[in-house]
DSSP file (Angstrom, degrees, kcal/mol; ACC not computed):
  #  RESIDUE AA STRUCTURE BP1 BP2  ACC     N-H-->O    O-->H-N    N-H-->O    O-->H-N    TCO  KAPPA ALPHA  PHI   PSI    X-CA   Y-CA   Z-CA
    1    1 A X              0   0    0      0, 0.0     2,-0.3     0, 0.0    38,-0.0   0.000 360.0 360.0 360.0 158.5   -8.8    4.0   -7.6
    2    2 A X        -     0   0    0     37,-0.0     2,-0.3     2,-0.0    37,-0.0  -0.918 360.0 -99.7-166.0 168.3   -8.2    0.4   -7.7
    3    3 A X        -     0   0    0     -2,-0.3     2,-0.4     1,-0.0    36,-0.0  -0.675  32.7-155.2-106.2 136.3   -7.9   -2.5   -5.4
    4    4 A X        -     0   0    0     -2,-0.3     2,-0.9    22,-0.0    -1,-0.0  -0.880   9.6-136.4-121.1 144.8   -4.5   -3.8   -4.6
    5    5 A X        +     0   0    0     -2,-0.4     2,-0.1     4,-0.0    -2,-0.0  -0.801  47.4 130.7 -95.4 103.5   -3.6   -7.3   -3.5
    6    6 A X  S >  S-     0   0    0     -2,-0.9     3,-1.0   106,-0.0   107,-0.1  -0.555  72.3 -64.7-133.8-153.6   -1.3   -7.4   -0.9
    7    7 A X  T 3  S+     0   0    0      1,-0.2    -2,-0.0    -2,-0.1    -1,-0.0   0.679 123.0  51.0 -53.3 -18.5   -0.4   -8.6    2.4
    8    8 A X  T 3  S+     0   0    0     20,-0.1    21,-0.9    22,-0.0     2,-0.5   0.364  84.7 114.6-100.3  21.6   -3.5   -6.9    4.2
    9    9 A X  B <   +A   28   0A   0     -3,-1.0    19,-0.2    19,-0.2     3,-0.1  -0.767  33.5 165.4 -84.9 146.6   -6.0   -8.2    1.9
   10   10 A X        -     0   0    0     17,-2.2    94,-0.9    -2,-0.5    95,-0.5   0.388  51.3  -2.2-115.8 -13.4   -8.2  -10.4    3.1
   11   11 A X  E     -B  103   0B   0     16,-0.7    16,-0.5    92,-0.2    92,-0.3  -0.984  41.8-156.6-177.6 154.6  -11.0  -11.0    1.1
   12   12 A X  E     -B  102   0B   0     90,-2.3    90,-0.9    -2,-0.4     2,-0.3  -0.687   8.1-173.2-173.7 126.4  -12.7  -10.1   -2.1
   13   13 A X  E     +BC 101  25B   0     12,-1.8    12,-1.3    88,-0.2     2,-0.2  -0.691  12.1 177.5 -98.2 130.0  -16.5  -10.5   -3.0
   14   14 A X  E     -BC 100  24B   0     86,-1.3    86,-2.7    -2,-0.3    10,-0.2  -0.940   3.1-177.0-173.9 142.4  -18.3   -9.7   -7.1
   15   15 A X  E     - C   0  23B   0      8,-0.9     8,-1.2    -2,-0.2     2,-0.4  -0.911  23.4-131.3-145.9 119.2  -20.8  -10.0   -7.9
   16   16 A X  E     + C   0  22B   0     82,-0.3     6,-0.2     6,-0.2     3,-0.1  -0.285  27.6 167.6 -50.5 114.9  -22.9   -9.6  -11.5
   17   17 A X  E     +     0   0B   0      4,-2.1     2,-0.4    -2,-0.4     5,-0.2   0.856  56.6   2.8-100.3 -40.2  -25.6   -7.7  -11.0
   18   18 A X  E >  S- C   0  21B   0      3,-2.4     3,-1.4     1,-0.2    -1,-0.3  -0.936  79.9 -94.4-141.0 159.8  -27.0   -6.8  -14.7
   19   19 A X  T 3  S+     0   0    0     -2,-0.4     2,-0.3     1,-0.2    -1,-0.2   0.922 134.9  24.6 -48.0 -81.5  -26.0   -7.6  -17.9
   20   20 A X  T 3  S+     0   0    0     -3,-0.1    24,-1.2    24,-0.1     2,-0.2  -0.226 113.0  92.4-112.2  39.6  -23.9   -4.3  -18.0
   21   21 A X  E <   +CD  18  43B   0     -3,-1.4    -3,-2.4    -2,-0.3    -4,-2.1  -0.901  42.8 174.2-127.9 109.1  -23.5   -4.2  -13.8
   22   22 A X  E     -CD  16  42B   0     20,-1.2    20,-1.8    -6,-0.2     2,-0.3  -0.985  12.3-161.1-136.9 118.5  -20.9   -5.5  -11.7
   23   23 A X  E     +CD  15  41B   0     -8,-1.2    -8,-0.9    -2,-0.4     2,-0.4  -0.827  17.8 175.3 -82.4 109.5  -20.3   -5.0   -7.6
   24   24 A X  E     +CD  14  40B   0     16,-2.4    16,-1.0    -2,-0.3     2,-0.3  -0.998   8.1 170.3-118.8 127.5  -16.9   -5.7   -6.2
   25   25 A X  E     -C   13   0B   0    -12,-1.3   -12,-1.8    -2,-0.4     2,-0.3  -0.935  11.9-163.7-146.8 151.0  -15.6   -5.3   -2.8
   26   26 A X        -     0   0    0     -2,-0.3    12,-1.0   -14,-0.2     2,-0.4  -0.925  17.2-137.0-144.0 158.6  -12.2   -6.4   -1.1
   27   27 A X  B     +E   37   0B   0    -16,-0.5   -17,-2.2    -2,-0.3   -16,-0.7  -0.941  28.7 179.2-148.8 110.7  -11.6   -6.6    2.8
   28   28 A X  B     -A    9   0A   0      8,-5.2     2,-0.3    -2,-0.4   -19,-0.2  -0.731  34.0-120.8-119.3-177.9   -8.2   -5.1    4.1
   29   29 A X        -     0   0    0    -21,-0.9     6,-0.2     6,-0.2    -2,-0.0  -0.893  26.6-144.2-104.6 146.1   -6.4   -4.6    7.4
   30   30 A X        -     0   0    0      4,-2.0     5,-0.1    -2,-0.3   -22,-0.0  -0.076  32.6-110.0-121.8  27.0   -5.8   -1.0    7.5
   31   31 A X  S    S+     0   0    0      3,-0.3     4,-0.1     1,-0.1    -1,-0.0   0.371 104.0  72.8  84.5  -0.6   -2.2   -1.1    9.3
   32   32 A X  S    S-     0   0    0      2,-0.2    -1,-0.1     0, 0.0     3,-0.1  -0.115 123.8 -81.1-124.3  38.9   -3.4    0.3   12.7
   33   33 A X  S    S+     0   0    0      1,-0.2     2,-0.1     0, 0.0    -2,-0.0   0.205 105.3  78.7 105.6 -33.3   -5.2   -2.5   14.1
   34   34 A X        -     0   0    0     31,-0.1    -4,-2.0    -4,-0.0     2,-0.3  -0.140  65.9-120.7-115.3 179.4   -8.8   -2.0   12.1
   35   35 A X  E     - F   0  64B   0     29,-1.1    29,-1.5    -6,-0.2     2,-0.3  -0.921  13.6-157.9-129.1 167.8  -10.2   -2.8    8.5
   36   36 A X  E     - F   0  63B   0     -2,-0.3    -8,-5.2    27,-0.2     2,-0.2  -0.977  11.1-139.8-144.4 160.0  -11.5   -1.4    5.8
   37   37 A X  E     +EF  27  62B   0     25,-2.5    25,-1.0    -2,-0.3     2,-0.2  -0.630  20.2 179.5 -99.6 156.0  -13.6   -2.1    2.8
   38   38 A X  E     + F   0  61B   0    -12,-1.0    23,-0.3    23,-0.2     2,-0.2  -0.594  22.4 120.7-166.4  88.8  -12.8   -0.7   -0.7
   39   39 A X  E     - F   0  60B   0     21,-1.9    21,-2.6    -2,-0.2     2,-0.3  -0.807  35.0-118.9-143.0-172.4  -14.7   -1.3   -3.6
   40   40 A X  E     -DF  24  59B   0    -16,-1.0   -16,-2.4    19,-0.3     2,-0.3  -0.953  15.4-142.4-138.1 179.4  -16.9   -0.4   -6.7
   41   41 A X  E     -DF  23  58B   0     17,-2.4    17,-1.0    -2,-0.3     2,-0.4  -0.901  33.6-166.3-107.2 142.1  -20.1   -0.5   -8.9
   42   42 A X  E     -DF  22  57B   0    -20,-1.8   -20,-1.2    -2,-0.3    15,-0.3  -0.781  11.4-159.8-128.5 114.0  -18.9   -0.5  -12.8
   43   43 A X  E     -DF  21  56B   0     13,-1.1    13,-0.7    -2,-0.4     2,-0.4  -0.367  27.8-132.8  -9.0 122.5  -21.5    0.2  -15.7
   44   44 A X        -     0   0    0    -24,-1.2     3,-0.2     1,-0.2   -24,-0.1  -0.921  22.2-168.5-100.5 159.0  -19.8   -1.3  -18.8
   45   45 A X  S    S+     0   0    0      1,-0.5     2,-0.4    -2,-0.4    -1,-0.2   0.856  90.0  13.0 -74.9 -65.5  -19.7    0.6  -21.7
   46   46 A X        -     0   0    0      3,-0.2    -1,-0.5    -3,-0.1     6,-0.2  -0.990  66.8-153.5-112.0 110.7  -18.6   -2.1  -24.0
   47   47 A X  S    S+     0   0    0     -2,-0.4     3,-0.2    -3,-0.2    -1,-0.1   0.576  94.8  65.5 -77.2  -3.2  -19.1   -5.7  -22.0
   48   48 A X  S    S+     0   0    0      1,-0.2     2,-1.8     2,-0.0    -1,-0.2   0.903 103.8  32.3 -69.0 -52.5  -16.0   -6.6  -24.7
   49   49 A X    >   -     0   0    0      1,-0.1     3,-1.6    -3,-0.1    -1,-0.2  -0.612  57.2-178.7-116.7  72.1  -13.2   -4.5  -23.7
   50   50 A X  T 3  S+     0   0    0     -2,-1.8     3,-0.4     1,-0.3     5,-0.2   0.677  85.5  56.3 -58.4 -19.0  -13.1   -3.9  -19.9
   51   51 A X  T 3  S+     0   0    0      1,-0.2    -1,-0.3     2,-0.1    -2,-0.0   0.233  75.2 104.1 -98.5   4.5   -9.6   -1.5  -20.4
   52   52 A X  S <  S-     0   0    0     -3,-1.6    -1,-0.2    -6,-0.2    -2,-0.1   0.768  80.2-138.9 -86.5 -18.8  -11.5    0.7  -22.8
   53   53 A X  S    S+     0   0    0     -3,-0.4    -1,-0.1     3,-0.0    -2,-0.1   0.403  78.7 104.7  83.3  15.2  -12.0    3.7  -20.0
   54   54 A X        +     0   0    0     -8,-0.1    -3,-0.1     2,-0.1    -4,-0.1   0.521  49.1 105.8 -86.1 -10.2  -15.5    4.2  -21.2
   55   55 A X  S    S-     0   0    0     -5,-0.2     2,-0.4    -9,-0.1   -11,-0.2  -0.313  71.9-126.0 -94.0 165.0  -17.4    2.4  -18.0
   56   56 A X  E     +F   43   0B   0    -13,-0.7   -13,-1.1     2,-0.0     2,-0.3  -0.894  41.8 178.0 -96.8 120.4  -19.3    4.5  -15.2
   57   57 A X  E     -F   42   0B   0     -2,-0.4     2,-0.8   -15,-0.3   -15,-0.2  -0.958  15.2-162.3 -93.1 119.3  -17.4    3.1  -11.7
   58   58 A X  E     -F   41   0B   0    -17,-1.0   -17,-2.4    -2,-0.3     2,-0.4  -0.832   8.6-151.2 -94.6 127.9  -18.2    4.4   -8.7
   59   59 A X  E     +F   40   0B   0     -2,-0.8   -19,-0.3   -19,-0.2     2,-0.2  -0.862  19.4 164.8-101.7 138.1  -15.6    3.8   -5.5
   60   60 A X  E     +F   39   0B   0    -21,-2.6   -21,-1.9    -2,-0.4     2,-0.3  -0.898   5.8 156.7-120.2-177.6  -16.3    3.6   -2.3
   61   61 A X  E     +F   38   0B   0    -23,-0.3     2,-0.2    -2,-0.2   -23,-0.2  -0.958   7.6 164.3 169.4 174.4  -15.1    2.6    0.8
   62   62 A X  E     -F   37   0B   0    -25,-1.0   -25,-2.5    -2,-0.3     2,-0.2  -0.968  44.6 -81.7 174.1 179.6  -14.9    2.8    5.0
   63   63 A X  E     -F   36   0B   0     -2,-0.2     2,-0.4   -27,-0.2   -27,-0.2  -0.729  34.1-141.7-120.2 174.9  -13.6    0.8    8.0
   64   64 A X  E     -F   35   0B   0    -29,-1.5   -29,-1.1    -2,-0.2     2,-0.9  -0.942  18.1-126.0-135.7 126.4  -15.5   -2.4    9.5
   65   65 A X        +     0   0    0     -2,-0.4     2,-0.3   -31,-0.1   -31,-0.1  -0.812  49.6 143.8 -71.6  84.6  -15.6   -2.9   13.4
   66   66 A X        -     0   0    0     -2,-0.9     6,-0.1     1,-0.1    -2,-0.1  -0.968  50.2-139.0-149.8 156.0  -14.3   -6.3   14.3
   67   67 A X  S    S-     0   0    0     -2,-0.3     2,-0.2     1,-0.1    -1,-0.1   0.411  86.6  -2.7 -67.5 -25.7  -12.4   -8.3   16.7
   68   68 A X  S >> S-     0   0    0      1,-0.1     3,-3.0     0, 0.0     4,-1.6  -0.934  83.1 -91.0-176.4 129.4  -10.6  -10.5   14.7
   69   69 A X  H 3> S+     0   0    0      1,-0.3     4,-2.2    -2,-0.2     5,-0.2   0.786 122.1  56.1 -53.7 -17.7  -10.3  -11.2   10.8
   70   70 A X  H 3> S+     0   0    0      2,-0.2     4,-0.9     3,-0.1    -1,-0.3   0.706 102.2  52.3 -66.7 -10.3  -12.8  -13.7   10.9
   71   71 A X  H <> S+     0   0    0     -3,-3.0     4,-1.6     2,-0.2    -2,-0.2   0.444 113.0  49.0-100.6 -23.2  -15.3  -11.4   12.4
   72   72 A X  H  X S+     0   0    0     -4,-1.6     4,-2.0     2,-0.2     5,-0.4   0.936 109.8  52.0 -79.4 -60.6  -14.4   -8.9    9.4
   73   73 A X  H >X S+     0   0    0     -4,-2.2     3,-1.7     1,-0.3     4,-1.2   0.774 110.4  45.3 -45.8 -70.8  -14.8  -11.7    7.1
   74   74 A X  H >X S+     0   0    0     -4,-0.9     4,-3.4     1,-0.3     3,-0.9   0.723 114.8  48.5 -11.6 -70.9  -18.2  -12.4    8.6
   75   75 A X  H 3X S+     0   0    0     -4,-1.6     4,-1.7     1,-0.3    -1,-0.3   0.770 112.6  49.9 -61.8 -30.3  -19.3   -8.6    8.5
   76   76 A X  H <X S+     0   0    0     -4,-2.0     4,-1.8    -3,-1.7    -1,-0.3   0.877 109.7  51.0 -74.4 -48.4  -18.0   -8.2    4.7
   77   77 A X  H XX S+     0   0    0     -4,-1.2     3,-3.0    -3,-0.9     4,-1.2   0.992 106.3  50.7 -50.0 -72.1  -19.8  -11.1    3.7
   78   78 A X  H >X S+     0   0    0     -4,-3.4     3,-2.1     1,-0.3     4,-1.2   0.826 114.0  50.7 -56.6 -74.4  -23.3  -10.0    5.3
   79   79 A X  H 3X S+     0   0    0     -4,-1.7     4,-2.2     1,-0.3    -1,-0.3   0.666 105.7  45.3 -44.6 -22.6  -22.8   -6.7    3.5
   80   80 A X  H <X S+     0   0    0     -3,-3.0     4,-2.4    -4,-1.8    -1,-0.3   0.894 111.9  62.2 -73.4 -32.5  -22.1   -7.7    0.3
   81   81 A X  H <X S+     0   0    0     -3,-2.1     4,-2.7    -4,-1.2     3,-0.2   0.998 119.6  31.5 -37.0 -79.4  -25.4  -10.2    1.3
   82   82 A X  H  X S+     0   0    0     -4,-1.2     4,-1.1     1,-0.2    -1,-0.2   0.567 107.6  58.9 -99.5  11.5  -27.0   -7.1    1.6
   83   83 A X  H  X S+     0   0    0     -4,-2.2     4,-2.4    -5,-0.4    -1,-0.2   0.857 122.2  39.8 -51.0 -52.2  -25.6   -4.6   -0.9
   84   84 A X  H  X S+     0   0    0     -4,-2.4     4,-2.6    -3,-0.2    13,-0.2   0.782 111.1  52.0 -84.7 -11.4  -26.8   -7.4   -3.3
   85   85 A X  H  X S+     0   0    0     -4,-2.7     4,-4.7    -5,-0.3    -1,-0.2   0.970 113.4  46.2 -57.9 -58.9  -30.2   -8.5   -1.6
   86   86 A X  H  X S+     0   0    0     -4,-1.1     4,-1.7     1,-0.2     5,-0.3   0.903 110.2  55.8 -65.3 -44.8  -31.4   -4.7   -1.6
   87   87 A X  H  X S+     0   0    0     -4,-2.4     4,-4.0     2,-0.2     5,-0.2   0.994 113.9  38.3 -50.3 -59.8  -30.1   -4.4   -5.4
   88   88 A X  H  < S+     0   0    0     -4,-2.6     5,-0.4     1,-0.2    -2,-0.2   0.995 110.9  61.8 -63.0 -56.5  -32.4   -7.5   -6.5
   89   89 A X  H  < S+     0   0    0     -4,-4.7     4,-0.2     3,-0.2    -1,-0.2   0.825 118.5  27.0  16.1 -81.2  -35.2   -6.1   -4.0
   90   90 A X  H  < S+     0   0    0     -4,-1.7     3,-0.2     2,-0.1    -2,-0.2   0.951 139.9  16.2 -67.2 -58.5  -35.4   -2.8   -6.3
   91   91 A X  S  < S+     0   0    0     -4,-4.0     2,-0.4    -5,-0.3    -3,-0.2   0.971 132.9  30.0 -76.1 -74.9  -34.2   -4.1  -10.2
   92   92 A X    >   +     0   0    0     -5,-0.2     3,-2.0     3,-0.2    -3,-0.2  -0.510  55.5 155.0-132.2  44.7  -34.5   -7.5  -10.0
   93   93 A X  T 3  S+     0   0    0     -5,-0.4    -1,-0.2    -2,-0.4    -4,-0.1   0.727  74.8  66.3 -26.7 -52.7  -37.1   -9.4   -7.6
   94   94 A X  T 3  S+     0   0    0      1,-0.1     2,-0.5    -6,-0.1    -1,-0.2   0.727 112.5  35.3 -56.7 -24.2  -37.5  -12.8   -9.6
   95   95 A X    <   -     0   0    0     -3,-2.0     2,-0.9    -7,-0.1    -3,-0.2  -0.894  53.5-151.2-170.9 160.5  -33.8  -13.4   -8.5
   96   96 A X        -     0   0    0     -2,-0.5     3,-0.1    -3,-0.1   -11,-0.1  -0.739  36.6-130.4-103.5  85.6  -30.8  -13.2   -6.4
   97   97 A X        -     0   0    0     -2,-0.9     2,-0.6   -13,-0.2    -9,-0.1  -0.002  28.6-101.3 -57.8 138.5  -27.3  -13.1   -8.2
   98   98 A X        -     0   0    0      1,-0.1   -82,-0.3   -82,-0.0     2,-0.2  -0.429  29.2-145.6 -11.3  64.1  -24.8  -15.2   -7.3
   99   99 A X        -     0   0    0     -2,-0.6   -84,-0.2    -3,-0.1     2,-0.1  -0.479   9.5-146.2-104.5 127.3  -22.2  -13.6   -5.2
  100  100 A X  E     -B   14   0B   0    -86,-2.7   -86,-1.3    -2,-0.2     2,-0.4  -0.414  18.2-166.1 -72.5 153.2  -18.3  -15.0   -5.8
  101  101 A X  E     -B   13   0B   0    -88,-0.2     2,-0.3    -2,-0.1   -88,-0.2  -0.838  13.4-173.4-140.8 134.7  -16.6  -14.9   -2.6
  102  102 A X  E     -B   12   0B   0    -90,-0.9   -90,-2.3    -2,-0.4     2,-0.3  -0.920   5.8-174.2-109.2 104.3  -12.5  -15.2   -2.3
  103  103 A X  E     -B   11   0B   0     -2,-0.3   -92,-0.2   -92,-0.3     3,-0.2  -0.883  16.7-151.5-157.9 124.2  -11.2  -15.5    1.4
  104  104 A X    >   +     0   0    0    -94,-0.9     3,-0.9    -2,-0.3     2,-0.7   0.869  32.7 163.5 -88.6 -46.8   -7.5  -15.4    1.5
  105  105 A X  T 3   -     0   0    0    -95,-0.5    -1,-0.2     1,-0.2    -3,-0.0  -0.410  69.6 -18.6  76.3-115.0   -7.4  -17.4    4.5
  106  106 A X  T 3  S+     0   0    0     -2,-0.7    -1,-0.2    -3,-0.2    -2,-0.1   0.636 102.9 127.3-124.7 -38.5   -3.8  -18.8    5.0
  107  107 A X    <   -     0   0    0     -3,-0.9    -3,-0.1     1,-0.1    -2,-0.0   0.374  68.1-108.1 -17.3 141.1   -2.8  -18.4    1.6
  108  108 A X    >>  -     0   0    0      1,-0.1     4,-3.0     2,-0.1     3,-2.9  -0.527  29.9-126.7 -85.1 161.3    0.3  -16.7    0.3
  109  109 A X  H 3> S+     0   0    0      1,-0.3     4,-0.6     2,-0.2    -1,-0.1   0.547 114.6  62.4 -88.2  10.0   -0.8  -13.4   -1.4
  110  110 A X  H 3> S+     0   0    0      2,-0.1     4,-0.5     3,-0.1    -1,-0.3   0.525 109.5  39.3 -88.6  14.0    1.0  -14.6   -4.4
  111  111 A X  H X> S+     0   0    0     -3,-2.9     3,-2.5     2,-0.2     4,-0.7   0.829 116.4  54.9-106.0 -60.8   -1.7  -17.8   -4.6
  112  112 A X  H >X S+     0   0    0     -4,-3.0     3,-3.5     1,-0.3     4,-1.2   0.680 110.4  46.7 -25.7 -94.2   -4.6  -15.3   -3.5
  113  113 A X  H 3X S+     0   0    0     -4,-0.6     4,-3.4     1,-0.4    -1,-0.3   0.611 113.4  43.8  -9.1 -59.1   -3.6  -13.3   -6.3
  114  114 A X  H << S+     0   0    0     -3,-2.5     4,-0.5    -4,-0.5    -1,-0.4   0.408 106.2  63.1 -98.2  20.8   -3.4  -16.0   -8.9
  115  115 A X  H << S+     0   0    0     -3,-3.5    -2,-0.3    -4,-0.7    -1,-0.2   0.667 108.9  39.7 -88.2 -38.2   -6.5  -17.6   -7.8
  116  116 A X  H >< S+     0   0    0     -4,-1.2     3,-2.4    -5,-0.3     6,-0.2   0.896 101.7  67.9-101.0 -32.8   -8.5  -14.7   -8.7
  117  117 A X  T 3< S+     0   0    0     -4,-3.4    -1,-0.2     1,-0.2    -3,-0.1   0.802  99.8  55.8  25.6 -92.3   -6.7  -13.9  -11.8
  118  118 A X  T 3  S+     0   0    0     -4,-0.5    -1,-0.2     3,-0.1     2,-0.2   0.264  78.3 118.4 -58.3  -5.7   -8.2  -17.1  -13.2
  119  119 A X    X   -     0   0    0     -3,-2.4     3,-1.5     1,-0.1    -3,-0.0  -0.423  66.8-137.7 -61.4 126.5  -11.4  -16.0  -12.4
  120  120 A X  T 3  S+     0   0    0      1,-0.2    -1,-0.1    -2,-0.2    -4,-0.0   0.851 106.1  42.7 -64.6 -43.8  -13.9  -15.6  -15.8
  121  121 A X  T 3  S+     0   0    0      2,-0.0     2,-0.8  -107,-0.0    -1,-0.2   0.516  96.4  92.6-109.8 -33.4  -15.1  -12.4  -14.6
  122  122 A X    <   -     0   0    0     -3,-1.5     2,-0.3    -6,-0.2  -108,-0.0  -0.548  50.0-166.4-105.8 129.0  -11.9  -10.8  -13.3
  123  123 A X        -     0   0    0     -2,-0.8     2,-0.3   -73,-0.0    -2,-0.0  -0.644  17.2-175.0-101.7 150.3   -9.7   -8.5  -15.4
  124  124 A X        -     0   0    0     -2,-0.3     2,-0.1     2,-0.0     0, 0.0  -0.919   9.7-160.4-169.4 146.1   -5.7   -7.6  -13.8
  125  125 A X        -     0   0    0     -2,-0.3     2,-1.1     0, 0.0    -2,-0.0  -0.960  18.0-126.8-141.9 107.2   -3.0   -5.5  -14.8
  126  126 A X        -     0   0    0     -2,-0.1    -2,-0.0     1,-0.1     0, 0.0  -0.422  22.6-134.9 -52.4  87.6    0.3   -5.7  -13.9
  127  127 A X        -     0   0    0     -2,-1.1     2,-0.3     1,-0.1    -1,-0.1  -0.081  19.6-151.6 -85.0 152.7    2.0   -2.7  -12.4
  128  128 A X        -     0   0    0      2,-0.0     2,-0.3     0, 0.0    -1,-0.1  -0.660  14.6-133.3-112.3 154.6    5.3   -1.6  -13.5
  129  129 A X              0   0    0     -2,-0.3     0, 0.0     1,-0.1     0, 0.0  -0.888 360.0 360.0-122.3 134.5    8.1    0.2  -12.1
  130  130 A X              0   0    0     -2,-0.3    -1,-0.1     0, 0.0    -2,-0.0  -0.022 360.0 360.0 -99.7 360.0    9.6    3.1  -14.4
């Protein structure tokens, strides 16, 4: 799996969780009216060499009940709020990472796109047509 940036994205949330743990989640409209969420957890193998095809990732994903894409954004937030809350909870008590948040907003999805790019954290691959 992987998360694509297109027109029905809406959002995307990461967050570092451990030294070799990273949370990501992205916010669509799901073409019939609804959204869905779509993300993973990844393990790194190697924190060098994110392409190396050695990390543990787990996907998931599922649709969000809300009225309006601002009400998704909202809902998206507060779970990733509390995907990461309950993480620090368990692991990490003394403290509460940091959680990126990305909101596409009005933005074309080629600025969306090259906004997160630039992101220190965020690794892209360019797909190609055979």
């Amino acid at each position: 799996m992987s998360i694509v940036i297109d027109e029905n994205t809406l959002g995307i949330w990461y967050v570092h969780l451990a030294d070799d743990l990273d949370l990501m989640i992205a916010l669509m409209r799901d073409g019939e009216g609804g959204y869905k969420v779509s993300g993973r957890t990844r393990q790194y193998a190697s924190p060098d060499d994110p392409w190396d095809d050695k990390d543990i990732k787990r996907w998931f994903s599922g649709g969000i009940q809300a009225g309006d894409d601002a009400d998704a954004v909202a809902k998206s937030r507060n779970n990733m709020i509390q995907m990461t809350s309950g993480y620090a909870a368990l692991f990490e008590p003394e403290k509460a990472p940091a959680i990126f948040e990305l909101v596409r907003g009005e933005s074309s999805v080629e600025k969306f796109a090259e906004t997160l790019k630039s992101m220190p954290w965020a690794h892209s691959m360019e797909a190609t047509r055979h």
